[in-house]
RODO-2510 file (C-alpha; in nm, 4 decimals, decimal comma):
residues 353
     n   res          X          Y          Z
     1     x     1,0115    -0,1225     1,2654
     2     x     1,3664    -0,1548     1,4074
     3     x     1,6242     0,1100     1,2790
     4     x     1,8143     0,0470     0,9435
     5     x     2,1201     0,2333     0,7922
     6     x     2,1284     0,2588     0,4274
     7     x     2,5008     0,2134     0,3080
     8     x     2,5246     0,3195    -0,0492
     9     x     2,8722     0,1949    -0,2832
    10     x     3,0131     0,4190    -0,4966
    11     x     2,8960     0,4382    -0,8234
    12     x     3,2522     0,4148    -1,0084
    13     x     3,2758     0,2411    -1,3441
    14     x     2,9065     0,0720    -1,3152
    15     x     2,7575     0,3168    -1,6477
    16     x     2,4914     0,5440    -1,5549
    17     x     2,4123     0,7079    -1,2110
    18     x     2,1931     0,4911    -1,0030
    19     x     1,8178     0,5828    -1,0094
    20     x     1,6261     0,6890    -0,7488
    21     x     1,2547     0,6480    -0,7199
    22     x     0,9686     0,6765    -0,4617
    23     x     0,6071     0,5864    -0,4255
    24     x     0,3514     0,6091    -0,1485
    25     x     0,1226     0,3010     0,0110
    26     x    -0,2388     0,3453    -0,0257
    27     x    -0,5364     0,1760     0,1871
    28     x    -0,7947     0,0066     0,0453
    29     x    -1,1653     0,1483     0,0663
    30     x    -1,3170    -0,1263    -0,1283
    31     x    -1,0482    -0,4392    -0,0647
    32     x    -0,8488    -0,6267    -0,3008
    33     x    -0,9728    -0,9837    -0,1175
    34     x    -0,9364    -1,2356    -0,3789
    35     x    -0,7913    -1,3175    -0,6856
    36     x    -0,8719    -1,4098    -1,0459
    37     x    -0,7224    -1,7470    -1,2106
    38     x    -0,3863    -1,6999    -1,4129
    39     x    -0,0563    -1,5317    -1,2889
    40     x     0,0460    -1,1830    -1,2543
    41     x    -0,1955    -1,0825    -0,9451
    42     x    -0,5755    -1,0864    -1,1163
    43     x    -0,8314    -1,0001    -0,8739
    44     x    -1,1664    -1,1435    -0,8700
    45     x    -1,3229    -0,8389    -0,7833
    46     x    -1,2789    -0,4128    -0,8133
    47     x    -1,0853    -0,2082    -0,5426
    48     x    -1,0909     0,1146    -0,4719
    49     x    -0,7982     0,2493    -0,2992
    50     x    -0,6554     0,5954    -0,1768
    51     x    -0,3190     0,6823    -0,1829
    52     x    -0,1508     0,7918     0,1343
    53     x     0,1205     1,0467     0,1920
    54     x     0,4171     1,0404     0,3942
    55     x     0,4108     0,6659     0,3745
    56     x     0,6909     0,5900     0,1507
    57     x     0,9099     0,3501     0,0018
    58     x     1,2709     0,4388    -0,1967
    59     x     1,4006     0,2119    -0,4292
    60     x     1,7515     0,2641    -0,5592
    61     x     1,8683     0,0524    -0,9097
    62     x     2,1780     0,0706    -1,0875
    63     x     2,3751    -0,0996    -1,3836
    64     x     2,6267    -0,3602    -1,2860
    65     x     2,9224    -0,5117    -1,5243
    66     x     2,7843    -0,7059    -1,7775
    67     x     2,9524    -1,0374    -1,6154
    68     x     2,7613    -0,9809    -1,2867
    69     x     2,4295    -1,1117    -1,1678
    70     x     2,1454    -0,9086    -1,0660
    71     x     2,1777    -0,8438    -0,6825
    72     x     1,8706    -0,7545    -0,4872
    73     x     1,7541    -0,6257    -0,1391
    74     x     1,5297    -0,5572     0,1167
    75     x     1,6399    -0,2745     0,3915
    76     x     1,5319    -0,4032     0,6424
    77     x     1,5787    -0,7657     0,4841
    78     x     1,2530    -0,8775     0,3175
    79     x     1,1862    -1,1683     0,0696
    80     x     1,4683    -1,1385    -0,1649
    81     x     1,3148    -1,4453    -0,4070
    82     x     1,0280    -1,2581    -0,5172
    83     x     1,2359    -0,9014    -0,5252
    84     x     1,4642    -1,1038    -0,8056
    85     x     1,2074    -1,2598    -0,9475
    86     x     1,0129    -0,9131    -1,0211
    87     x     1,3504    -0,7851    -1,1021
    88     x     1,4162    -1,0586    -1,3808
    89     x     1,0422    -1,0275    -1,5505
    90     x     1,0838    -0,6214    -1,5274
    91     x     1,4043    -0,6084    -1,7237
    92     x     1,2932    -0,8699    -2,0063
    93     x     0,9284    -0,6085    -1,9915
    94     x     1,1190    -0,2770    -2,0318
    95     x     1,3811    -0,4154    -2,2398
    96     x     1,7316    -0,3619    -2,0010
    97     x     1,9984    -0,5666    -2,0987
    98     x     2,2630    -0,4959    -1,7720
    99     x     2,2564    -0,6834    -1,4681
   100     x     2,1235    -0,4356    -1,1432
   101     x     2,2165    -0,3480    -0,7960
   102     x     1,8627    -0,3335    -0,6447
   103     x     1,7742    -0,1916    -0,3083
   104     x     1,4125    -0,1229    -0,1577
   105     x     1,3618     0,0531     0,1839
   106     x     1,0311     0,2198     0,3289
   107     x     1,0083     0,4434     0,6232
   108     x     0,7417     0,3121     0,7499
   109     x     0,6400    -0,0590     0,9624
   110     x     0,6601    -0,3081     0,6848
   111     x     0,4926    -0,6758     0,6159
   112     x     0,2438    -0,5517     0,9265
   113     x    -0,0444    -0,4651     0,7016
   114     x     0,0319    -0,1155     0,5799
   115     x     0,0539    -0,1777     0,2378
   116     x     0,4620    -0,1610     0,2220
   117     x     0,4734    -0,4293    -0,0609
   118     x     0,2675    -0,1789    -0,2831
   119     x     0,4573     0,1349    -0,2528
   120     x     0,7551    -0,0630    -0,2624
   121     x     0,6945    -0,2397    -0,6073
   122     x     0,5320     0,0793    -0,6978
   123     x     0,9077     0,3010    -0,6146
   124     x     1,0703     0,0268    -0,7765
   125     x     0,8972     0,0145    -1,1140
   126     x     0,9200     0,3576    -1,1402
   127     x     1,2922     0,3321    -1,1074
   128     x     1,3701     0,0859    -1,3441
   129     x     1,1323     0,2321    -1,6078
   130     x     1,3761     0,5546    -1,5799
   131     x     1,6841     0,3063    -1,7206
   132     x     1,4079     0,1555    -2,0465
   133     x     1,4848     0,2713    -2,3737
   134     x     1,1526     0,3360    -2,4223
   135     x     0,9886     0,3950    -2,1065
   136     x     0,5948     0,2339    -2,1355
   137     x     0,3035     0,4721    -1,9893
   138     x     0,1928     0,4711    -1,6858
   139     x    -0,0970     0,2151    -1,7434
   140     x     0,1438    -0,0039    -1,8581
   141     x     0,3659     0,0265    -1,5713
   142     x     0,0574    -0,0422    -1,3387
   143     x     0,0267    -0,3790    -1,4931
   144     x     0,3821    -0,4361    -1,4420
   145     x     0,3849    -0,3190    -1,0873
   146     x     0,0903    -0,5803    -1,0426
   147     x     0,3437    -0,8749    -1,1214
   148     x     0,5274    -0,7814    -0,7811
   149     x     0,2788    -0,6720    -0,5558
   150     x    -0,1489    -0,6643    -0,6928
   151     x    -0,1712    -0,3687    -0,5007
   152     x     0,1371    -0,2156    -0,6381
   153     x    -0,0595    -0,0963    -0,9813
   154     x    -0,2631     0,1478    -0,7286
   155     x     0,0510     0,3245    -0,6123
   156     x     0,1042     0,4397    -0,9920
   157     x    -0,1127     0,6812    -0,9056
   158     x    -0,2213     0,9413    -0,6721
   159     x    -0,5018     1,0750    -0,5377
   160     x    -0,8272     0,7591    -0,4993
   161     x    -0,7518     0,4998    -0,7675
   162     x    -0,9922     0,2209    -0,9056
   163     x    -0,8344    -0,1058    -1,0089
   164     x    -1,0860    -0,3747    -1,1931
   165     x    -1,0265    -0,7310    -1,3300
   166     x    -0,8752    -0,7079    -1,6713
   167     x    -0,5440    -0,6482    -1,8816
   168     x    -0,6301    -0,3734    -2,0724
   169     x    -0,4633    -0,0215    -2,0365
   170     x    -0,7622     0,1295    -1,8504
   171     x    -0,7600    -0,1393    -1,5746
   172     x    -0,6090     0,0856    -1,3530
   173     x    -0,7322     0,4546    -1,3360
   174     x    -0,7069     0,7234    -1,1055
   175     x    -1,0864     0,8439    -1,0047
   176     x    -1,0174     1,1921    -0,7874
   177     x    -0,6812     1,3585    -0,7642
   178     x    -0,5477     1,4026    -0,4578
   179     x    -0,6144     1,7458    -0,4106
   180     x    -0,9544     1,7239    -0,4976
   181     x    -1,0399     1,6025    -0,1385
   182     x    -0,7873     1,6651     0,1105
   183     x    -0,9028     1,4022     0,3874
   184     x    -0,7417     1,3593     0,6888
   185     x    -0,6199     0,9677     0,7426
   186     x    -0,5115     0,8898     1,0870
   187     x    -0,3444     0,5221     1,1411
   188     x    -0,3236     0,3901     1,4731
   189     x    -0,0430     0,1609     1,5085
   190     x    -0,0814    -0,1526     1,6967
   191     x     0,2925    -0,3345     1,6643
   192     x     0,5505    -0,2952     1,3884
   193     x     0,6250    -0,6259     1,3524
   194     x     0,5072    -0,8795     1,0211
   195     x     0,2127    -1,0385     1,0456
   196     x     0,1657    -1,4509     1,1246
   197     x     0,0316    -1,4848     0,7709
   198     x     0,0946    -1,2832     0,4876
   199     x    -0,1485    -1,1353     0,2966
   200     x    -0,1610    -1,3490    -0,0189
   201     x    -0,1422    -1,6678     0,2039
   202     x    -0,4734    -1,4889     0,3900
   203     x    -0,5957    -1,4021     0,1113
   204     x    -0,5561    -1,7583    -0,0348
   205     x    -0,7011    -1,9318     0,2223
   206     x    -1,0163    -1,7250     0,2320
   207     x    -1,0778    -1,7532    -0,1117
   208     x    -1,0872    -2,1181    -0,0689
   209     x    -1,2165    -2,2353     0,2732
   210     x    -1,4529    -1,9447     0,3802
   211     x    -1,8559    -2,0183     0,3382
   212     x    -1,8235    -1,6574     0,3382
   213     x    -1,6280    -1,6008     0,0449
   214     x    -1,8878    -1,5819    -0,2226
   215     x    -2,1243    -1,3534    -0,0004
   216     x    -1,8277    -1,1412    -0,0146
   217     x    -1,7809    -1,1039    -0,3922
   218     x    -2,1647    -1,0938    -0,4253
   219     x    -2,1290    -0,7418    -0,2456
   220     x    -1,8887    -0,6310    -0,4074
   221     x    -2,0761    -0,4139    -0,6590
   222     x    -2,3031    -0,2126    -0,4530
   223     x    -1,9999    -0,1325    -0,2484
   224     x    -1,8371    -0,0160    -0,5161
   225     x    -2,0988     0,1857    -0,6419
   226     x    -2,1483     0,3297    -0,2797
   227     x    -1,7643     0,4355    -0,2779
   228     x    -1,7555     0,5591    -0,6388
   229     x    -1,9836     0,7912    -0,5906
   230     x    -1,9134     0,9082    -0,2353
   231     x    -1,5799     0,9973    -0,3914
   232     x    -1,7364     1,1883    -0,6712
   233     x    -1,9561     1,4002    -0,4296
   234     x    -1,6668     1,4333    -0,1370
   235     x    -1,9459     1,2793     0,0733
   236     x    -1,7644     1,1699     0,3585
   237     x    -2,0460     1,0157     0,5486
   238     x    -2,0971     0,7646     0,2320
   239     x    -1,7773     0,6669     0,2143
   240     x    -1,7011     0,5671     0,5391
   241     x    -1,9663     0,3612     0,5887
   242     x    -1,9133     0,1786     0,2860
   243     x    -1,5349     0,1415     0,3830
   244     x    -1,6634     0,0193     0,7221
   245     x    -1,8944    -0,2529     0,5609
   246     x    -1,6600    -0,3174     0,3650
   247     x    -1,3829    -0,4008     0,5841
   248     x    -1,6001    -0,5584     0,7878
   249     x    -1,7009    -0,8439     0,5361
   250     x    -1,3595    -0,8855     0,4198
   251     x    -1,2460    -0,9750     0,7791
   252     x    -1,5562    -1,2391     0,8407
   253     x    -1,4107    -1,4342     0,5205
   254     x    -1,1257    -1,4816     0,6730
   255     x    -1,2869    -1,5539     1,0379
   256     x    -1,4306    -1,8074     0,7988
   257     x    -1,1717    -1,9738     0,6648
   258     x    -1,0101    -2,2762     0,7419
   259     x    -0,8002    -2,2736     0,9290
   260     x    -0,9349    -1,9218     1,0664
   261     x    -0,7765    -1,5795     1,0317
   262     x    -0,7650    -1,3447     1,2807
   263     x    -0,5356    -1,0503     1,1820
   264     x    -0,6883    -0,8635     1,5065
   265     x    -0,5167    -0,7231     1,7899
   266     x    -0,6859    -0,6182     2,1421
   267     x    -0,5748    -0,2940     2,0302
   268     x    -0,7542    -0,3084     1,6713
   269     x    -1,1143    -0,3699     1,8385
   270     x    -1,0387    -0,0933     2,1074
   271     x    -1,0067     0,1251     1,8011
   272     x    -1,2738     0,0526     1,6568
   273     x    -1,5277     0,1217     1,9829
   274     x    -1,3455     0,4749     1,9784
   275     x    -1,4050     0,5969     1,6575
   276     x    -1,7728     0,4673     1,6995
   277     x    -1,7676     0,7026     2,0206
   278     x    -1,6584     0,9388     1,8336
   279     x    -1,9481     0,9394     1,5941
   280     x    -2,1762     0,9261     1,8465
   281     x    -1,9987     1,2524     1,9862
   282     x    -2,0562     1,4394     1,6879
   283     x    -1,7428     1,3560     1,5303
   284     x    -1,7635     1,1982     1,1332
   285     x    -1,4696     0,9304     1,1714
   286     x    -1,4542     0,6455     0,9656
   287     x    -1,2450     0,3179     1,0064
   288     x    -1,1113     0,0672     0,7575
   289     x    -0,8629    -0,2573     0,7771
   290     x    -0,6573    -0,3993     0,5567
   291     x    -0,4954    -0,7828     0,6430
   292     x    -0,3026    -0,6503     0,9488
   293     x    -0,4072    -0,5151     1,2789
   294     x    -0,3491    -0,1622     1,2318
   295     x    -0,6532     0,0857     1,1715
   296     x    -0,6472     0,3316     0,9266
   297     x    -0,9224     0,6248     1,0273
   298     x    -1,0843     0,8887     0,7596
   299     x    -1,1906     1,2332     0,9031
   300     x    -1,1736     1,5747     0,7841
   301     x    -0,8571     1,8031     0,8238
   302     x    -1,0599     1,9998     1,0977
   303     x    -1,1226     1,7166     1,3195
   304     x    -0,7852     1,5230     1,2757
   305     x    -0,5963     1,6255     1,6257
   306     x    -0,9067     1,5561     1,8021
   307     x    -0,9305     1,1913     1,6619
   308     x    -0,5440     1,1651     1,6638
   309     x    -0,5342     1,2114     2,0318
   310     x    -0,8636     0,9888     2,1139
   311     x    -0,6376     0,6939     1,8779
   312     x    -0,3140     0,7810     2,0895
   313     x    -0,4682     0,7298     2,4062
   314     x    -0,6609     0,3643     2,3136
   315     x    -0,4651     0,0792     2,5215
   316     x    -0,2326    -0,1045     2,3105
   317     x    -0,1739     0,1878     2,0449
   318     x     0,1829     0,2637     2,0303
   319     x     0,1219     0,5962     1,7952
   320     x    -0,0480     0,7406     1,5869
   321     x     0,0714     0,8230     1,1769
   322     x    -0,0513     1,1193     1,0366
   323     x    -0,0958     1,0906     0,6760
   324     x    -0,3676     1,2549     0,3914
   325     x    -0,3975     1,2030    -0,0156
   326     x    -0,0981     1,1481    -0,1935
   327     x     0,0822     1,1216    -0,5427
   328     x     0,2442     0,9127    -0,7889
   329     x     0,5569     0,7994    -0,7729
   330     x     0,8219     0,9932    -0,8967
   331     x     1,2077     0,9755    -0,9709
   332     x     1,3872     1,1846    -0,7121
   333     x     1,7032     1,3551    -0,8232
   334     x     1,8770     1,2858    -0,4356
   335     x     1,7895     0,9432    -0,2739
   336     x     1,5497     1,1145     0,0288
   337     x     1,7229     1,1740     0,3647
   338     x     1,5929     0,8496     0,5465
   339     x     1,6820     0,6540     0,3429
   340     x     2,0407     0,6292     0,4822
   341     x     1,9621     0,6875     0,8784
   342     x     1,8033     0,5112     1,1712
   343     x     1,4061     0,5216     1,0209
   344     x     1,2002     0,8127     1,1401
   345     x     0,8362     0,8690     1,1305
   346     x     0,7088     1,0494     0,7783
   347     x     0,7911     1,3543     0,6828
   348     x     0,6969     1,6727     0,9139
   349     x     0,3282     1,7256     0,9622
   350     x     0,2222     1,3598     0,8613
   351     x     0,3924     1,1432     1,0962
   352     x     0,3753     1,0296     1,4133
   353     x     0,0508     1,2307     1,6034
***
């Protein structure tokens, strides 16, 4: 992603202090490939996601003058209809009267298929919940995070989260803190820029032009089930060949659709042979992709600088993030450092490899 520089205004005679928040991006293990009829972001199916650290997105609200519109953005600029459009349903949810200065930034490639519209709904939820009255609980603010971004509700929590069909409070849950199994996730970047199609237009068109499509939600329970309890046993063999399968079949739909999707690079099948040399090497690394050509790779702590240099040095791969389970989003006292400089990599020790 191309540099950005974060100019704050002064805070003079607009109420309270502006709010910071953060939340983290999370891959998909079991995908979110399809959605449910009705609006707010229903899937058709259950996901099973992990949260990943150091990938992060800041969002920054704060009360205008009564007589003022809302005013929302993007750093780097981003779709600014559906930013004000989450803005407007959030403030009728949580009850805030005042107008808002919005601003969401990640430090990390966005629209390019790492997941920046989830941690960035996510950080901004969390944000505007901290000006409510009465601030809802978490599940709650999972189904309002859904409204921006369906993956969004995931990044309310930390740690491998489960996310099934449904409104009720327990449609989002968190299934293994993040400390419970601190993986290694290694994700080999490809190209920073946005994809040709975005993910709910892929995600559209799959759902209905594949032949595949109904193969693919007729698997989705035993992958589930796979995942679930490869989780619960820290097994990591089972769950990266479910996430593998997995991935897999959620690409083929949209090979399948009509007009085809390929969200493939050169780079993202070169990948993919080396972390199946790997294996065959004696080393357990597992790959899974989300609508974007990047490849996100599982391994344990022990093996990651092996794996991170065998990513670095795949044709095509321009580096290598460095990233492991991560948390909820929280409200930050001090907007974070990056957030108003040129964009680095994450934070020491999970960035660039």
């Amino acid at each position: 992603m191309a540099g950005f520089v974060c100019r704050v205004p002064s805070a003079a005679g607009r109420g309270r202090p502006a709010v910071w928040a953060v939340a983290h991006a999370n891959v998909a293990l079991v995908k979110y490939w399809g959605k449910a009829p009705g609006p707010g972001h229903q899937p058709a199916t259950t996901s099973v996601s992990l949260t990943l650290d150091g990938l992060t997105s800041a969002a920054r609200v704060e009360e205008r003058p009564a007589n003022r519109p809302d005013r929302v953005a993007w750093a780097p600029p981003g779709p600014v209809a559906d930013l004000r459009r989450f803005v407007e349903h959030a403030r009728t949810q949580l009850g805030i009267a005042r107008p808002l200065d919005v601003l969401v930034t990640s430090n990390f490639p966005v629209a390019a298929g790492l997941a920046s519209s989830a941690s960035a709904y996510a950080a901004l939820t969390t944000a505007l919940a901290a000006l409510a009255v009465d601030p809802p609980s978490v599940e709650r603010l999972a189904a309002l995070a859904r409204h921006g971004s369906g993956s969004a509700c995931r990044s309310m929590f930390g740690g491998f989260v489960q996310w099934r069909p449904g409104e009720d409070a327990r449609a989002v849950t968190q299934l293994a803190a993040p400390e419970r199994w601190p993986l290694a996730v290694l994700i080999a970047i490809s190209g920073s820029g946005p994809k040709r199609v975005p993910s709910r237009e892929g995600m559209r068109r799959a759902q209905e032009t594949s032949p595949f499509f109904d193969a693919w939600l007729a698997t989705n329970a035993a992958d589930l089930a796979a995942v679930r309890e490869a989780v619960g046993s820290r097994d990591l063999r089972a769950l990266g060949t479910a996430a593998e399968r997995n991935a897999l079949r959620m690409h083929a739909t949209a090979l399948g659709a009509d007009p085809p999707l390929l969200y493939w690079e050169a780079a993202t099948v070169a990948v993919v042979r080396e972390v199946w040399r790997l294996r065959e090497d004696g080393v357990p690394a597992y790959f899974t992709i989300d609508a974007g050509p990047q490849v996100k790779v599982l391994c344990e702590p022990g093996d990651s600088q092996r794996v991170g240099q065998a990513l670095a040095g795949v044709p095509g791969i321009s580096h290598v993030l460095r990233s492991r389970p991560g948390g909820a989003p929280r409200v930050l006292r001090e907007p974070p450092e990056w957030a108003f400089a040129s964009c680095p990599p994450p934070a020491a020790g999970h960035g660039r490899a």
